[in-house]
VONU-187249 format. One record per residue (C-alpha): residue number from 0; residue in three letters; x, y, z. Coordinates in Angstrom, 1 decimal, decimal comma, always signed. Layout:
VONU-187249
+-----+-----+--------+--------+--------+
|   k |   r |      X |      Y |      Z |
+-----+-----+--------+--------+--------+
| NUM | ALA |      X |      Y |      Z |
...
+-----+-----+--------+--------+--------+
This chain:
VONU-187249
+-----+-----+--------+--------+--------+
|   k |   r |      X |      Y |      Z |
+-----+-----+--------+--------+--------+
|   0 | UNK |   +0,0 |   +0,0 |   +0,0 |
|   1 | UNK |   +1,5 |   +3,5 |   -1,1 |
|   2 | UNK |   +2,4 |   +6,4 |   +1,0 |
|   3 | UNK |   -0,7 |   +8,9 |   +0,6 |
|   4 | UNK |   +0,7 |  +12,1 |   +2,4 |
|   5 | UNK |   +3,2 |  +14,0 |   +5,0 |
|   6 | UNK |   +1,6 |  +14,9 |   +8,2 |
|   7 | UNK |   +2,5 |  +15,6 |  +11,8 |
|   8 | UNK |   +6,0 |  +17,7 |  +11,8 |
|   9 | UNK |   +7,4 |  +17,8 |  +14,9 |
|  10 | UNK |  +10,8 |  +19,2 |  +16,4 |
|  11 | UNK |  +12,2 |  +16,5 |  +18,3 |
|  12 | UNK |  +16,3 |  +17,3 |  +19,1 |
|  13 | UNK |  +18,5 |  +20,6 |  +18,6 |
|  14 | UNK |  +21,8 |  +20,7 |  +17,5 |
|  15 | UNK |  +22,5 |  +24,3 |  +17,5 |
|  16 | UNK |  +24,5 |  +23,8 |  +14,3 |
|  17 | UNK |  +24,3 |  +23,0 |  +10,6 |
|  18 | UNK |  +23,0 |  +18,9 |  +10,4 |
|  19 | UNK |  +24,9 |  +17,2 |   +7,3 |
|  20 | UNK |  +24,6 |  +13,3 |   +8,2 |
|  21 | UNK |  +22,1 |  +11,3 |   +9,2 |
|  22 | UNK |  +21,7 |   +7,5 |   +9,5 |
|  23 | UNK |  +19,5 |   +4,7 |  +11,0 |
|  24 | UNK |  +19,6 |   +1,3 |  +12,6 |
|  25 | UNK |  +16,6 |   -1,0 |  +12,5 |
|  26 | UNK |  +17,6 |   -3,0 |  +15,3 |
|  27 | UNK |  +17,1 |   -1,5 |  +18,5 |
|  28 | UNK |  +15,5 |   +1,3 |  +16,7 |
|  29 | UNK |  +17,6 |   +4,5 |  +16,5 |
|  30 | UNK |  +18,7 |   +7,5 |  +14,3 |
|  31 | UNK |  +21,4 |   +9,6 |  +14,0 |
|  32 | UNK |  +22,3 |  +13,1 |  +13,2 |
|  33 | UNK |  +25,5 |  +14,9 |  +13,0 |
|  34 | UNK |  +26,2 |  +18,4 |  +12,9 |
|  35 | UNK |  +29,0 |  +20,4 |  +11,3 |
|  36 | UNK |  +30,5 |  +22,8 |  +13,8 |
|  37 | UNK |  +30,8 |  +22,4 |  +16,6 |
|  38 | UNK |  +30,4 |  +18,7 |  +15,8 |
|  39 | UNK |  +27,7 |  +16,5 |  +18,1 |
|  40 | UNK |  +26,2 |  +13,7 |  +17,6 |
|  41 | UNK |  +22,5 |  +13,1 |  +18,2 |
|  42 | UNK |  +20,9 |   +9,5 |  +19,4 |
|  43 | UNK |  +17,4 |   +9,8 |  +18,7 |
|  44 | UNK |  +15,1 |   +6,6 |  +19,4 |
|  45 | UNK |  +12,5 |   +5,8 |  +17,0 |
|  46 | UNK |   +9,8 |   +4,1 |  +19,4 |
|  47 | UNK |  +10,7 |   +4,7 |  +23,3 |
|  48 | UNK |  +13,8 |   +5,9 |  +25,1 |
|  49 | UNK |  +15,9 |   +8,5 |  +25,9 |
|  50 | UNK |  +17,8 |  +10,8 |  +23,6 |
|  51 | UNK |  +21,5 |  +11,3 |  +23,7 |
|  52 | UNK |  +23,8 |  +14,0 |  +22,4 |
|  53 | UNK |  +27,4 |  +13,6 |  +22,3 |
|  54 | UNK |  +29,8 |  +16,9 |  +21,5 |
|  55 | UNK |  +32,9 |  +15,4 |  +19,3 |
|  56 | UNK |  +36,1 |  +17,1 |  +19,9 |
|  57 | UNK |  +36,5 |  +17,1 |  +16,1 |
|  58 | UNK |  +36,6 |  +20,2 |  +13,5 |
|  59 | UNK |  +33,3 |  +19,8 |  +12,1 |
|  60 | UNK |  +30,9 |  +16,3 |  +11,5 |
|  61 | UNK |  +30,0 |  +15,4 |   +8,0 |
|  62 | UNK |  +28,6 |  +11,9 |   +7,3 |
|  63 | UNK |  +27,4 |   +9,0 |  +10,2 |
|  64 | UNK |  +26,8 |   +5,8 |  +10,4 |
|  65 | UNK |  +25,8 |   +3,7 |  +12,9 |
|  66 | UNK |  +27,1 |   +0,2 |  +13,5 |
|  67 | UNK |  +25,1 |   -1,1 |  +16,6 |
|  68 | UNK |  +23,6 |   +0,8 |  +19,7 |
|  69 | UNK |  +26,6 |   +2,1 |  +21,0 |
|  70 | UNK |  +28,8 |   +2,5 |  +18,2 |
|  71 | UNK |  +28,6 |   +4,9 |  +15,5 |
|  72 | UNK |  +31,4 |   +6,3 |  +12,8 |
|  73 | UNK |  +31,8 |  +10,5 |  +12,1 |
|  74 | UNK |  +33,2 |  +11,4 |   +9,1 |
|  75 | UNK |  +35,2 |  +14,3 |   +9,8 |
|  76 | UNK |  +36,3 |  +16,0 |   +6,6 |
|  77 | UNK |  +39,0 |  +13,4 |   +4,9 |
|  78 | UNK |  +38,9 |  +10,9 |   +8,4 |
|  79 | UNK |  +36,6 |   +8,3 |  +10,2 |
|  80 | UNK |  +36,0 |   +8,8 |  +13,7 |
|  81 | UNK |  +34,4 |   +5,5 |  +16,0 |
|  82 | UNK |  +32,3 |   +6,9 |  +18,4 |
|  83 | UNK |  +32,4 |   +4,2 |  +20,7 |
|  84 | UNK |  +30,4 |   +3,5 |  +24,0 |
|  85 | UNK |  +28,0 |   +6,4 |  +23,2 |
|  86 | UNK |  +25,7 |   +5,9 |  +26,0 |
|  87 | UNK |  +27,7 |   +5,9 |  +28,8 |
|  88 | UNK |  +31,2 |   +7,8 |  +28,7 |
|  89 | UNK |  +31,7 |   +8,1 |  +24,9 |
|  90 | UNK |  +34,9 |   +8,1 |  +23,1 |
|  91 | UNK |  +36,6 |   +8,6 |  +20,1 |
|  92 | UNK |  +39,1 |   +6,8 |  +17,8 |
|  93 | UNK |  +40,6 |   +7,1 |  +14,2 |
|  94 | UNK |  +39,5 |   +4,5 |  +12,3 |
|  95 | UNK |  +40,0 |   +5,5 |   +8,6 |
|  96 | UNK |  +41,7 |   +8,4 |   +6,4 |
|  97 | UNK |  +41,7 |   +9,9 |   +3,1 |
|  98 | UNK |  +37,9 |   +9,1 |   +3,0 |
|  99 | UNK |  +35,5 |  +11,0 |   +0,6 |
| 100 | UNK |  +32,6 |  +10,1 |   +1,4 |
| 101 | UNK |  +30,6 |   +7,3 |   +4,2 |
| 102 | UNK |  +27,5 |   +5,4 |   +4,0 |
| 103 | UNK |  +26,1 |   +2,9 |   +6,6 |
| 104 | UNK |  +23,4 |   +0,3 |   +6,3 |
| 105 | UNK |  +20,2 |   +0,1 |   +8,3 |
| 106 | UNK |  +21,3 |   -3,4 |   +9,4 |
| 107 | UNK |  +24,2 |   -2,2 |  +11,2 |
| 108 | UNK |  +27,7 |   -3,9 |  +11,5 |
| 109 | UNK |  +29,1 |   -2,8 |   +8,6 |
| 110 | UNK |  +29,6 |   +0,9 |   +6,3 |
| 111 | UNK |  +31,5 |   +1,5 |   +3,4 |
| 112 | UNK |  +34,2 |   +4,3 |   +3,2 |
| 113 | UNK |  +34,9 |   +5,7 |   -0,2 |
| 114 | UNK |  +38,9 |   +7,0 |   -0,3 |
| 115 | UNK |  +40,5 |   +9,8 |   -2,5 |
| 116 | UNK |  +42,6 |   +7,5 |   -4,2 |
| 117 | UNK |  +39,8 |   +5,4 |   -6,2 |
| 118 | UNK |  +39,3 |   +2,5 |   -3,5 |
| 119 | UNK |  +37,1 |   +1,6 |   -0,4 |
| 120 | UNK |  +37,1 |   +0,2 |   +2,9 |
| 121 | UNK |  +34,3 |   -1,6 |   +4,5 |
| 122 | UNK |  +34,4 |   -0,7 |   +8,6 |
| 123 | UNK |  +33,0 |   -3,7 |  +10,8 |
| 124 | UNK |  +32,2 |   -3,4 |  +14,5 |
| 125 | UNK |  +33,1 |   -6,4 |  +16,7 |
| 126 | UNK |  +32,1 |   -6,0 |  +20,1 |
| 127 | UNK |  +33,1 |   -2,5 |  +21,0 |
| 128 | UNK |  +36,0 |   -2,1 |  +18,5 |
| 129 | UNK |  +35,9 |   -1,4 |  +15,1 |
| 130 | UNK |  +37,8 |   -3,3 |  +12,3 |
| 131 | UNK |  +38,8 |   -1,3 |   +9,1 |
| 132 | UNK |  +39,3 |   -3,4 |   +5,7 |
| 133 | UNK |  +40,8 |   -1,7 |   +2,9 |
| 134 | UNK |  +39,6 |   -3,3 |   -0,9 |
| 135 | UNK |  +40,4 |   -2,1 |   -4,1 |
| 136 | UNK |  +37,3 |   -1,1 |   -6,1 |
| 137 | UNK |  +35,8 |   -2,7 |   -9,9 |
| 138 | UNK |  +35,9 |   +0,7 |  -12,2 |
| 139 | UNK |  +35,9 |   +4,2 |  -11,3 |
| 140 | UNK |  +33,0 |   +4,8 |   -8,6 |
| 141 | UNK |  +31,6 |   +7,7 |   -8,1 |
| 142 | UNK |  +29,0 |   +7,3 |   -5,5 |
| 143 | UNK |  +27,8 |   +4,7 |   -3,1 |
| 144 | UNK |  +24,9 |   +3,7 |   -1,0 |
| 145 | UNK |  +24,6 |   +0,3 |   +1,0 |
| 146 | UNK |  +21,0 |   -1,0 |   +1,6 |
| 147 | UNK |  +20,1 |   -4,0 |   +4,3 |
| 148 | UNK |  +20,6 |   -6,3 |   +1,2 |
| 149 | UNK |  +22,9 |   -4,4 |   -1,3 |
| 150 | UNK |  +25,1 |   -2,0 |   -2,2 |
| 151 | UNK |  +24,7 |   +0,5 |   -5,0 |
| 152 | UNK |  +27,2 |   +2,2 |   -7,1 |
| 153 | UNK |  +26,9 |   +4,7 |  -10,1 |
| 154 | UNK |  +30,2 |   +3,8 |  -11,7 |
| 155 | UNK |  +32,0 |   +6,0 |  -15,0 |
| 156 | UNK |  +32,0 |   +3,8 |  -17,7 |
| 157 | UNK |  +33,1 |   +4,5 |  -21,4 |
| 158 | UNK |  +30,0 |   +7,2 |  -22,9 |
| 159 | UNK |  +28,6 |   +7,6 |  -19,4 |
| 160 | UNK |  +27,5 |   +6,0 |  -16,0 |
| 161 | UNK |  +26,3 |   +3,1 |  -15,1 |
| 162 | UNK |  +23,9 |   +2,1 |  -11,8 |
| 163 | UNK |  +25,2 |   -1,2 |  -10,6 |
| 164 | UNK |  +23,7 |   -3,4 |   -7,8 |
| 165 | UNK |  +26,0 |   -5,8 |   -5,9 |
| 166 | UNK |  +24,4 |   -8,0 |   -3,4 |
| 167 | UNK |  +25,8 |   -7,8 |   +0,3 |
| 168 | UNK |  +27,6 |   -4,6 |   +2,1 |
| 169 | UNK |  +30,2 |   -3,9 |   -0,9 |
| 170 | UNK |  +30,3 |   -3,8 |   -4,2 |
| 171 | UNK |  +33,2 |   -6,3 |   -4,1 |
| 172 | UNK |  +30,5 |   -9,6 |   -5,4 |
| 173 | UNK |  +29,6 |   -8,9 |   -9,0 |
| 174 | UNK |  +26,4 |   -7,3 |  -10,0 |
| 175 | UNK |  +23,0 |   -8,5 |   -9,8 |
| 176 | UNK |  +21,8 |   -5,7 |  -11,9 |
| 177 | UNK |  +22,7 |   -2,6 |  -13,4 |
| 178 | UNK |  +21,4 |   -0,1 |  -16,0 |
| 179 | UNK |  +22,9 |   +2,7 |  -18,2 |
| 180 | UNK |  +22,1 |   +6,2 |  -16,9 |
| 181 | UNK |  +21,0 |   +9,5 |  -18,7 |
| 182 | UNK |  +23,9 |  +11,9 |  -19,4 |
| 183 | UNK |  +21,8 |  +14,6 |  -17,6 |
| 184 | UNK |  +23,0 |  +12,3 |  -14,6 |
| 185 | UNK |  +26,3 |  +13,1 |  -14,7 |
| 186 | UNK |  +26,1 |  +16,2 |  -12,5 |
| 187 | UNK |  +24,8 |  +14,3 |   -9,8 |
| 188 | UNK |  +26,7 |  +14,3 |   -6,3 |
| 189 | UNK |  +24,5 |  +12,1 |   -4,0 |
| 190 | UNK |  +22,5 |   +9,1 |   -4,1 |
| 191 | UNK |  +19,4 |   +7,5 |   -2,1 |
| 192 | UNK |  +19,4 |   +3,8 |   -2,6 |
| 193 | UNK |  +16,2 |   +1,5 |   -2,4 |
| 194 | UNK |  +15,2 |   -1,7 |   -3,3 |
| 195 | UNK |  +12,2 |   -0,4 |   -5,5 |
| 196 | UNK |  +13,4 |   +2,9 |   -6,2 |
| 197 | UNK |  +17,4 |   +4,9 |   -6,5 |
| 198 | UNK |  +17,7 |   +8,7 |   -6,9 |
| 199 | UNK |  +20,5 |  +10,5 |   -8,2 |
| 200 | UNK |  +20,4 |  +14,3 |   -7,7 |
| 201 | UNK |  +23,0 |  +17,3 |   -6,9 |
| 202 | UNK |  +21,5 |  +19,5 |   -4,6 |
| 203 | UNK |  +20,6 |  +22,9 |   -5,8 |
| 204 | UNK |  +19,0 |  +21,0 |   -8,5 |
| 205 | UNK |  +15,6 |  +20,5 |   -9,7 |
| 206 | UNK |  +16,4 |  +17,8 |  -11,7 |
| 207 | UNK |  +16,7 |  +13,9 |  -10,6 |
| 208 | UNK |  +17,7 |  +10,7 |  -12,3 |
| 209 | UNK |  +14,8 |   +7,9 |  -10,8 |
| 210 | UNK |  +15,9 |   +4,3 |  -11,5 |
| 211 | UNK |  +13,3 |   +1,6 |  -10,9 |
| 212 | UNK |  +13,3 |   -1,9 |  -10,4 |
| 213 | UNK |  +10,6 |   -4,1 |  -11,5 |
| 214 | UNK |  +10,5 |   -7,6 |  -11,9 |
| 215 | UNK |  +14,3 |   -7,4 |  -11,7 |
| 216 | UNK |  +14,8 |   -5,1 |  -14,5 |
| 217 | UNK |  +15,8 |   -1,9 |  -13,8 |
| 218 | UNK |  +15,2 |   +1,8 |  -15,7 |
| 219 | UNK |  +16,3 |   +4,8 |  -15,7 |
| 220 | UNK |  +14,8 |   +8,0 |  -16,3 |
| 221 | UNK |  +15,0 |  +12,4 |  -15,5 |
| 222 | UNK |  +12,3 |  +14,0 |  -13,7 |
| 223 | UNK |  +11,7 |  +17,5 |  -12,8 |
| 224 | UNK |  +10,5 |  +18,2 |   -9,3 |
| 225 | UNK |  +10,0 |  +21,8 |   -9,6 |
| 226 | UNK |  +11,7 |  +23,3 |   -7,3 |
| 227 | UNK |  +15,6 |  +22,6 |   -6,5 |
| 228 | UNK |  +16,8 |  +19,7 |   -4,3 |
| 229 | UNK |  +18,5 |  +20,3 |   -0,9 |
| 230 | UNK |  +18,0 |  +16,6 |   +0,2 |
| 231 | UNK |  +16,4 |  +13,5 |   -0,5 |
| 232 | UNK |  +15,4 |   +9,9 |   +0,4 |
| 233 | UNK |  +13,1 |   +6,8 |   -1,4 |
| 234 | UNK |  +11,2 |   +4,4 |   +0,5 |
| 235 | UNK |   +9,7 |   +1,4 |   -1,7 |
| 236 | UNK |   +8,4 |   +3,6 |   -4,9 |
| 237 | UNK |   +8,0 |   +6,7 |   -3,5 |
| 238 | UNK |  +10,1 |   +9,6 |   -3,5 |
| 239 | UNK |  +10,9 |  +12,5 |   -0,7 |
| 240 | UNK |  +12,7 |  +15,5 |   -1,1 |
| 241 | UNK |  +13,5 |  +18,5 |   +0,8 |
| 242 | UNK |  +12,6 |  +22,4 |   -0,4 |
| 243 | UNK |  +15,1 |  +25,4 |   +0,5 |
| 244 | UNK |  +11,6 |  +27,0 |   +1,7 |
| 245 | UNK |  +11,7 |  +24,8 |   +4,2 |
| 246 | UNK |   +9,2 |  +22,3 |   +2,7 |
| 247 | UNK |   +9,1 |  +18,5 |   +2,4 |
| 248 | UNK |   +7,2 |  +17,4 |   -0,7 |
| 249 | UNK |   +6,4 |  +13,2 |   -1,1 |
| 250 | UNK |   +6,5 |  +11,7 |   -5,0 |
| 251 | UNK |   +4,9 |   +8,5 |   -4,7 |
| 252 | UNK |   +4,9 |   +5,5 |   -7,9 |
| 253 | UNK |   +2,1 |   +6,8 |   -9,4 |
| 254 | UNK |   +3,3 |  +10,3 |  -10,0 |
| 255 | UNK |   +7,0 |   +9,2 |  -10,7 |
| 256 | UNK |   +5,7 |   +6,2 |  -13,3 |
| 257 | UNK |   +3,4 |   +9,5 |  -14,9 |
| 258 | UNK |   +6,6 |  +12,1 |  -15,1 |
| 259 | UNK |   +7,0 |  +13,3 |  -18,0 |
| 260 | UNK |   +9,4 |  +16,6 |  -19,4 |
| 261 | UNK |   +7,8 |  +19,4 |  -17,3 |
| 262 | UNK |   +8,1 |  +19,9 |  -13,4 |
| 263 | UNK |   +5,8 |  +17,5 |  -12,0 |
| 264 | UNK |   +3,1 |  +18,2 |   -8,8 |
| 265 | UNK |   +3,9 |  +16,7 |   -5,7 |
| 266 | UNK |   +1,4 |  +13,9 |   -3,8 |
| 267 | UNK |   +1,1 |  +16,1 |   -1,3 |
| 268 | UNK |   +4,4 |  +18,6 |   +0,8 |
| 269 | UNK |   +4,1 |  +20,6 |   +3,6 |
| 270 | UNK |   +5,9 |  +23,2 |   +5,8 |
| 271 | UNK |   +8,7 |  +21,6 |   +8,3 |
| 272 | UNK |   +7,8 |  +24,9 |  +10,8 |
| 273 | UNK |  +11,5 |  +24,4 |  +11,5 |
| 274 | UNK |  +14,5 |  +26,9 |  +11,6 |
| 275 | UNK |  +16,4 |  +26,7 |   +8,3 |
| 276 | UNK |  +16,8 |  +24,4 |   +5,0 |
| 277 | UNK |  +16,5 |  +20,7 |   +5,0 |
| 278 | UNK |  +19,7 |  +19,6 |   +4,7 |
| 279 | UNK |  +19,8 |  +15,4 |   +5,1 |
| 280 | UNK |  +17,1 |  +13,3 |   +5,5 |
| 281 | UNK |  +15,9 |   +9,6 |   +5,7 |
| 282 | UNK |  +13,2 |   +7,4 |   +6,3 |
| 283 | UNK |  +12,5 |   +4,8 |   +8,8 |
| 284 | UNK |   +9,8 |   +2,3 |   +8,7 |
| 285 | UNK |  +10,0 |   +0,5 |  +11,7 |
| 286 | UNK |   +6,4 |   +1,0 |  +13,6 |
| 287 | UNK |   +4,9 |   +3,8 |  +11,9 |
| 288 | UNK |   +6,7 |   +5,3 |   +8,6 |
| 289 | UNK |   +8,2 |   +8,6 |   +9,5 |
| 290 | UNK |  +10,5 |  +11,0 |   +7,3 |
| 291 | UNK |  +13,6 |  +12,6 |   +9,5 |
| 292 | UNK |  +15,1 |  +16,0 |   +8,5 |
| 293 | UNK |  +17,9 |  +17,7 |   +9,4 |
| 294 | UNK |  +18,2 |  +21,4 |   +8,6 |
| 295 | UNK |  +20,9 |  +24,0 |   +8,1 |
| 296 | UNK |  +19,2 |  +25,7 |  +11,7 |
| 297 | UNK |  +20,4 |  +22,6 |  +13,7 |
| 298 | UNK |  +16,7 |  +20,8 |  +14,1 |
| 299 | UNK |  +16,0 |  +17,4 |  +13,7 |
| 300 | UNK |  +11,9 |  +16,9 |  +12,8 |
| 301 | UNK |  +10,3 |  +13,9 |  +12,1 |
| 302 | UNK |   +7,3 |  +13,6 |  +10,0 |
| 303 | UNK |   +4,5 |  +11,1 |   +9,5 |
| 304 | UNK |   +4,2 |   +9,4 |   +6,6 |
| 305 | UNK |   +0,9 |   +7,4 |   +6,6 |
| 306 | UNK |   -0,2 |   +4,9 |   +4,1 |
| 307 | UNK |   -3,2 |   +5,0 |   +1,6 |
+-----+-----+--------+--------+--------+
């Protein structure tokens, strides 16, 4: 059954700073946000508990991950962090350098670090330490995204890019799919994965390259939202995307499957009341569906996001 609407923003953790990273963990139920400077980390249960926010004696927070309930990984401009024992006396420790870019998986245990010099690393967590694994990459990868089943790449390949899906936490089994993108993609800087649904978008950006998966094909396509990106994040076929007017606006199948050349009309978007742009945002589906956003004013809100 389809998401029908947004509903129900509420503020529910400050920051005080500039959120860029954000990540969840089905099992026990948590997210995380991280801000830029100063750098904190927020703990945020999705059913019932108590919130915990940890300032990181680092220059500013970028990406997080989180590997189990009291272990997450910062990405702190070109180095991982381990945030370890982060409900009782938190602590920090190097893990990882020269990294461009992190991604975790809702699973837990494992994340994938993207390095400067065209490889990876898959980061493990094994009781309270974490275990760094350094692997050289297939082709030239230019971003990444690791679901509870696979990992995602859009790789450069001769005339263009390519979406490839390798089953597991890397990329490092070969693909189980993958599907030539638009040129129009090339501009694109981040990536939300799915199972159903990918999106490929560069913030600042109206435009965004959908791949879908059906019967284990996949197709890709450009769609205008209307109004430029600042975030993003899919959830079966739908689509959710943050507004520099501070609005959230949901795209679900139907409405993607009808997009055609011209800006198409949301399902349904409403005001975040909150201070700020969205800046990151995912969604968890554990319980109730709900849509989490980070903005540029240090708030973390959580929306509703009922079914049809």
């Amino acid at each position: 059954m389809p998401y029908k609407s947004l509903s129900s923003p509420s503020r529910v953790a400050s920051l005080d700073a500039d959120i860029r990273g954000a990540a969840a963990i089905d099992n026990p139920g948590l997210v995380a946000m991280v801000s830029a400077a100063p750098a904190r980390l927020a703990v945020l249960p999705i059913g019932s508990g108590t919130p915990k926010t940890v300032n990181l004696s680092l220059g500013q927070g970028d990406e997080v991950a989180m590997l189990s309930r009291d272990v997450a990984l910062v990405r702190s401009e070109n180095e991982v962090w381990a945030v370890l024992d982060i409900h009782h006396r938190a602590k920090l420790e190097r893990v990882a350098s020269d990294v461009r870019s992190l991604r975790g998986r809702s699973s837990g245990e494992h994340a994938l670090a993207l390095t400067w010099d065209g490889n990876a690393i898959q980061l493990s967590v094994s009781g309270n330490e974490v275990e760094a694994r350094p692997f050289v990459l297939r082709g030239d990868v230019k971003l990444a995204d690791v679901g509870a089943v696979d990992t995602t790449v859009v790789v450069e390949v001769p005339g263009g890019l390519e979406l490839r899906m390798h089953p597991g936490p890397t990329p490092e089994p070969g693909a189980n799919g993958r599907v030539g993108l638009p040129a129009e993609a090339k501009k694109a800087d981040r990536l939300a994965s799915g199972v159903a649904l990918h999106a490929l978008y560069k913030r600042g950006d109206s435009a965004v390259c959908l791949v879908t998966q059906r019967g284990g094909r996949l197709a890709a396509k450009m769609v205008d939202v209307g109004v430029p990106v600042t975030c993003a994040a899919v959830s079966e076929t739908s689509l959710v995307v943050g507004f520099g007017d501070g609005r959230a606006a949901l795209f679900d199948g139907q409405t993607l499957d009808a997009a055609g050349g011209g800006p198409m009309t949301p399902t349904h978007s409403l005001s975040l009341g909150a201070r700020g742009e969205p800046t990151t945002m995912l969604i968890t589906s554990k319980g109730s569906a709900s849509v989490w956003v980070g903005t540029s004013g240090g708030e973390v809100v959580r929306v509703s996001l009922p079914r049809k």
